[in-house]
C-alpha positions in Angstrom: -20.0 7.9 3.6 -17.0 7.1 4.6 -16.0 8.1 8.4 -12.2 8.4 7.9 -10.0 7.2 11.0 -8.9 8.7 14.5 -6.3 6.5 13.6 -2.9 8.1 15.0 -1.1 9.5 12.0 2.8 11.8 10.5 3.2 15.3 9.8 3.9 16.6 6.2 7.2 15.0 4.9 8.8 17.8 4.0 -1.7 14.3 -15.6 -3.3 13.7 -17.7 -2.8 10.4 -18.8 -2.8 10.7 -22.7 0.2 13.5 -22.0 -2.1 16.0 -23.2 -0.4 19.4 -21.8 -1.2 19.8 -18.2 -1.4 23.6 -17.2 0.7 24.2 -13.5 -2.3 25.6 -10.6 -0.6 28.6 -9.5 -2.6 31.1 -7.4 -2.0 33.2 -4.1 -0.7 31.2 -1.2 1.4 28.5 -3.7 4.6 28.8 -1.9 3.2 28.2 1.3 3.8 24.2 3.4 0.0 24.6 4.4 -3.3 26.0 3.7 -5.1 29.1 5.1 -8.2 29.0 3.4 -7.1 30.8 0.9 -9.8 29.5 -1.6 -12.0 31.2 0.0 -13.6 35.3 0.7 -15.5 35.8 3.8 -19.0 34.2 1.5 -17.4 31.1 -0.2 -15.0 29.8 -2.5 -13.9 32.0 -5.3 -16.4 31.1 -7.3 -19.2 28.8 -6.9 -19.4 25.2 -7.6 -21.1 24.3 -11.0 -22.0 20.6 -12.4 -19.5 20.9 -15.1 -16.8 21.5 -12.3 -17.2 17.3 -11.9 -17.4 15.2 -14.9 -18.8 11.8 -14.7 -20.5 12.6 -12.0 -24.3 13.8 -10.7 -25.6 16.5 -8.3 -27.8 16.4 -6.0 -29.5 17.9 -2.9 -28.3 16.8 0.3 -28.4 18.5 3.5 -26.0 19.3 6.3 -28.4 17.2 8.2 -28.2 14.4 6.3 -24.1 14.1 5.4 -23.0 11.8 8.5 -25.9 9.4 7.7 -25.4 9.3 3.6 -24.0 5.9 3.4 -22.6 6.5 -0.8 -19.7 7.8 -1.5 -19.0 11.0 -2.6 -17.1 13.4 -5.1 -17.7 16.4 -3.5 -20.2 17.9 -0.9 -20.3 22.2 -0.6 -21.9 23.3 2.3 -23.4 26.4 1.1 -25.8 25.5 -1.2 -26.0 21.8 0.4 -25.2 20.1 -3.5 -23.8 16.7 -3.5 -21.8 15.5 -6.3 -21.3 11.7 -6.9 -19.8 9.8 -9.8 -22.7 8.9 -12.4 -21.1 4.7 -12.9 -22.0 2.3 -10.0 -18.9 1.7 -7.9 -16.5 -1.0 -10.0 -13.7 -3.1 -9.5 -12.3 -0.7 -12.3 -12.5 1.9 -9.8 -12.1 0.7 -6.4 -9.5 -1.9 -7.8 -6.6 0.5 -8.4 -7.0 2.5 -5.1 -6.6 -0.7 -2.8 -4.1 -2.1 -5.1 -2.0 1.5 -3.7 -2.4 0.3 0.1 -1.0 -3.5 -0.4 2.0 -1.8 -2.8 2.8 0.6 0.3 2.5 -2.1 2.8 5.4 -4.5 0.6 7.4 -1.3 0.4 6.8 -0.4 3.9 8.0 -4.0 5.1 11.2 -3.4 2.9 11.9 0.1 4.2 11.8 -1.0 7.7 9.1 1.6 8.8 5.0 1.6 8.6 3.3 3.9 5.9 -0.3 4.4 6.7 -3.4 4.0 4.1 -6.8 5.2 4.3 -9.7 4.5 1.3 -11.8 6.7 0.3 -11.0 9.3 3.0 -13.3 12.6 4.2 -10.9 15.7 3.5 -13.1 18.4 5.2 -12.6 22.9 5.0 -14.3 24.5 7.4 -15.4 28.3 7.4 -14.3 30.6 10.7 -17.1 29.8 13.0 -16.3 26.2 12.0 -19.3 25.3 9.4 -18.6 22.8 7.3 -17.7 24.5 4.5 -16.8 21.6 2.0 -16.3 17.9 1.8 -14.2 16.1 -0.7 -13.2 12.6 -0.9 -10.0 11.1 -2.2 -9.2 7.3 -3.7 -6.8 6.6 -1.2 -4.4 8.8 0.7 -0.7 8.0 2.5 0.9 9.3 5.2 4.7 8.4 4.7 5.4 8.6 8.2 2.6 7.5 10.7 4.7 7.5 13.6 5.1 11.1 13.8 1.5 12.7 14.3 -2.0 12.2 15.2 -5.1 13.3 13.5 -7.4 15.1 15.4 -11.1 13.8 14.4 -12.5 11.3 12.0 -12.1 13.6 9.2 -8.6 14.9 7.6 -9.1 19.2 8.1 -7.0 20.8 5.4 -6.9 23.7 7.5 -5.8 21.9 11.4 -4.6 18.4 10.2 -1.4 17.6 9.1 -1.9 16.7 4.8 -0.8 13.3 3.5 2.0 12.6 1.7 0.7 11.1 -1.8 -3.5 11.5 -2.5 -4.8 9.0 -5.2 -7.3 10.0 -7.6 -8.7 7.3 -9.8 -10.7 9.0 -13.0 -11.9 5.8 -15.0 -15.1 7.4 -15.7 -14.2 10.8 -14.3 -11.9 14.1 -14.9 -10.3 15.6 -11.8 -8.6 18.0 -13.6 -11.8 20.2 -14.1 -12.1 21.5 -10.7 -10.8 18.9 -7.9 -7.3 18.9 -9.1 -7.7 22.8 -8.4 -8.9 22.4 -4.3 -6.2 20.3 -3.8 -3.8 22.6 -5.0 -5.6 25.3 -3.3 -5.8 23.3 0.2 -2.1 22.8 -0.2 -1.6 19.1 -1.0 2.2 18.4 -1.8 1.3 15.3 -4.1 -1.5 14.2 -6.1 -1.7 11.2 -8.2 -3.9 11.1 -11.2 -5.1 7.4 -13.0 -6.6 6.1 -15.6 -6.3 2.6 -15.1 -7.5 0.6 -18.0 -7.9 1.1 -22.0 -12.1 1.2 -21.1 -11.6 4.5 -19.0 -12.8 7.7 -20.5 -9.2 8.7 -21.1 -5.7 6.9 -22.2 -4.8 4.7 -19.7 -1.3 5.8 -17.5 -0.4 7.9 -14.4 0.2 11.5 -14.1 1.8 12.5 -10.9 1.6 16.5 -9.5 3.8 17.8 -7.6 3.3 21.1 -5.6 6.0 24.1 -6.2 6.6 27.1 -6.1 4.3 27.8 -8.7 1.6 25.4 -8.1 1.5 22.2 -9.8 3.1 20.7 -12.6 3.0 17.2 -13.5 6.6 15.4 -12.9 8.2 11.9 -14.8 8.4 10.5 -11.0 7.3 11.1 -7.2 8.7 13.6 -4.7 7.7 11.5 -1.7 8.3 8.0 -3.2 12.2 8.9 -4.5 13.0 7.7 -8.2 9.3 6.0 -8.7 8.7 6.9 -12.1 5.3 7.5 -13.2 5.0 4.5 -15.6 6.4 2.2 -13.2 3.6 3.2 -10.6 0.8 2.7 -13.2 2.1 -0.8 -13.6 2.3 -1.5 -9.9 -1.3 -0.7 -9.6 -3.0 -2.2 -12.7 -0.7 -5.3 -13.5 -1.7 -8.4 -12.5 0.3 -10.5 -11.8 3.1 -8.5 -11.7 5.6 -8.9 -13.8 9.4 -8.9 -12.8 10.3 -5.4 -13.9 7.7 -4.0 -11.4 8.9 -5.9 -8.7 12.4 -4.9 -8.9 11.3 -1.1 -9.4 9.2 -1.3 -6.1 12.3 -3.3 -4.5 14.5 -0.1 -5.7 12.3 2.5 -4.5 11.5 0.8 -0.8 15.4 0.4 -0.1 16.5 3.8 -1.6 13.8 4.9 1.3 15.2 3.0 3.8 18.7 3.8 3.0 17.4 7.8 3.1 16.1 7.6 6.4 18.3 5.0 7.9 16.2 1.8 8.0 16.3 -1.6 6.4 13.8 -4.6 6.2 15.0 -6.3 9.6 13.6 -3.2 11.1 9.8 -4.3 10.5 8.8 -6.6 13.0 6.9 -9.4 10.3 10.1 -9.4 7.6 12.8 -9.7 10.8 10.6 -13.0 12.0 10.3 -14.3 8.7 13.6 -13.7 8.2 14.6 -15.6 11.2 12.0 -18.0 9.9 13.7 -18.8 6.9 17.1 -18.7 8.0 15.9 -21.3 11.1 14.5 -23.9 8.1 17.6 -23.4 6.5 19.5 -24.7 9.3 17.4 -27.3 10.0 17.5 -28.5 6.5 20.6 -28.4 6.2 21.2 -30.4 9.0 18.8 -32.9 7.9 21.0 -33.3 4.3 23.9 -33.8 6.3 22.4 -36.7 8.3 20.5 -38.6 5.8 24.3 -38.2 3.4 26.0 -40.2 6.2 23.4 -42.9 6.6 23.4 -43.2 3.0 27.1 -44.3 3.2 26.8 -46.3 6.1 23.7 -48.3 4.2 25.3 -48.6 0.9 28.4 -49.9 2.7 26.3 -52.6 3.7 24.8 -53.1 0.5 21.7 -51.4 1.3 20.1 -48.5 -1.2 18.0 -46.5 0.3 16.9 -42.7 -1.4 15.5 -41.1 2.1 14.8 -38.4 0.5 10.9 -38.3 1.7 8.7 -35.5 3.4 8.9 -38.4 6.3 12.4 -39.3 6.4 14.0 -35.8 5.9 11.3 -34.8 9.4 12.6 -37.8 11.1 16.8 -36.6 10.2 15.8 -33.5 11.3 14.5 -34.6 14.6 17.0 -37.4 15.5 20.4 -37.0 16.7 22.6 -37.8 14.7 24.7 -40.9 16.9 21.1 -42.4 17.1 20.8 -42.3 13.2 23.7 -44.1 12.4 23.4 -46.6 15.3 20.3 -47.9 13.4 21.6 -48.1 9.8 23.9 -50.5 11.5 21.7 -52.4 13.1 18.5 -52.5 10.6 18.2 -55.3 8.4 16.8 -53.7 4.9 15.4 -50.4 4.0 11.7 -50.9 5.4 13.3 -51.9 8.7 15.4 -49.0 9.1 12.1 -46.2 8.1 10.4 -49.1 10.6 13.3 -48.6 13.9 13.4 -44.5 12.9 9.6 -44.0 13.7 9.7 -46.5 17.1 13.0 -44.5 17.9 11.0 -41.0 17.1 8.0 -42.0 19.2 10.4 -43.0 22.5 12.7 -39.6 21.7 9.7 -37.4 21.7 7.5 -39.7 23.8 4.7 -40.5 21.4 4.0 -43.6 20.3 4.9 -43.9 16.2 
């Protein structure tokens, strides 16, 4: 099973994909930021768990005994009648692919935001009852918190009822149907955003993204995300299935990171690996064009000697790089040919840096 992360972590920021019509979860407790178990009476949840809640997946018996040591993964876990639920395929690229796909999009538009957005696979999202039994366990695709600088998590499981909820939780149903009963928990557990995909044309349903977004009325499915401004549904299915990418997806993730940044005041310098390559780039640039300068005037100095030389090598453009400039032009008028020029450049090199050529 996966453990989750103590991994320090930011508060709240605050369908179906044939388009077949997607009813809104509405309920008690829909207008409010947070959840107060109100799923559930002073027995259980409203009403009890049944196989059919969990297409494309299997029950089975596994006790409260046994749930830190399970090593699968799992659907869905209720604590009172100790039933496991698990999806039916073997774990697939067609599955897993998607949902780690999501974490290296955030970290590119994380990098061109200027600020961090945290990913966790496959996480635990625990309920507890109030003597504080474990009174369900559920595990998303992938979850995001927008804004990882802002709170900590309090144990290696994410409680719906103490923990601050992630932005965006990723639900991949390739072989599976969310819609039946999961989509419901989150609603009821107060998630603000819940994506919904079916990746490929072999999933049990047409391939596309259906994003829901929490309102006042519960859910209803949105063209684009809340959290990720002017991401359109279509655009994110493509970010996470297309490979490669194709220039269209790269300029909508582009838009969306700096419309983010320019929102909450950031820009790509402000992440540390973008401002040093950055500085990386803008250093080679420099030296480059440095290098083009020198070799240009040795070129002239040669040819009015009536020597051609291209110097236009890996080699030579290091060595113009490396060699002032005086020394340079010193030996295109003293070399007698083009071999002995490269020949006095790498003696020269060795004595400037103190190597021998």
């Amino acid at each position: 099973m996966a453990k989750g992360s103590a991994w320090e972590v930011p508060a709240r920021g605050g369908g179906e994909a044939s388009r077949a019509p997607v009813e809104r979860c509405s309920g008690p407790g829909a207008q409010e930021g947070h959840s107060t178990r109100r799923d559930e009476g002073p027995e259980g949840p409203a009403r009890e768990y049944a196989p059919e809640d969990f297409p494309g997946c299997e029950s089975f018996h596994l006790p409260v005994s046994a749930l830190e040591s399970y090593e699968g993964r799992l659907e869905f876990w209720d604590g009172l009648t100790e039933t496991a639920w698990k999806v039916s395929e073997p774990t697939s690229i067609q599955h897993e692919g998607p949902s780690r796909r999501l974490a290296r999009v955030t970290e590119r538009i994380a990098a061109l935001r200027g600020s961090p957005i945290a990913s966790f696979g496959s996480s635990d999202l625990v309920r507890r009852d109030a003597a504080g039994r474990l009174r369900w366990l559920m595990q998303a695709d992938e979850v995001l918190y927008l804004h990882p600088e802002r709170v900590r998590l309090k144990g290696p499981k994410i409680d719906v009822d103490a923990d601050p909820l992630p932005d965006i939780a990723l639900e991949v149903d390739h072989s599976t149907d969310v819609r039946r009963r999961k989509l419901g928990i989150y609603q009821e557990s107060g998630f603000p955003e819940i994506w919904v995909l079916v990746p490929w044309e072999s999933s049990r349903r047409a391939p596309g993204l259906a994003i829901h977004v929490r309102g006042e009325e519960g859910y209803g499915e949105e063209p684009e995300s809340r959290a990720f401004p002017g991401w359109k549904a279509d655009e994110v299915h493509r970010a996470l299935t297309e490979d490669p990418w194709s220039a269209e997806t790269v300029r909508a993730v582009e838009r969306v990171a700096l419309t983010m940044g320019a929102r909450e005041g950031t820009k790509p310098e402000d992440d540390p690996f973008t401002r040093s390559v950055s500085r990386k780039a803008e250093t080679r640039g420099y030296e480059r064009g440095r290098a083009e300068e020198r070799a240009a005037g040795v070129r002239v100095v040669l040819r009015t000697r009536g020597i051609e030389a291209a110097l236009d090598s890996p080699e030579e453009r290091a060595l113009f790089g490396a060699l002032p400039a005086e020394l340079l032009i010193a030996e295109a008028l003293a070399c007698t040919g083009e071999a002995d020029f490269r020949r006095r450049l790498r003696e020269r090199l060795g004595a400037h840096t103190g190597h021998s050529p």
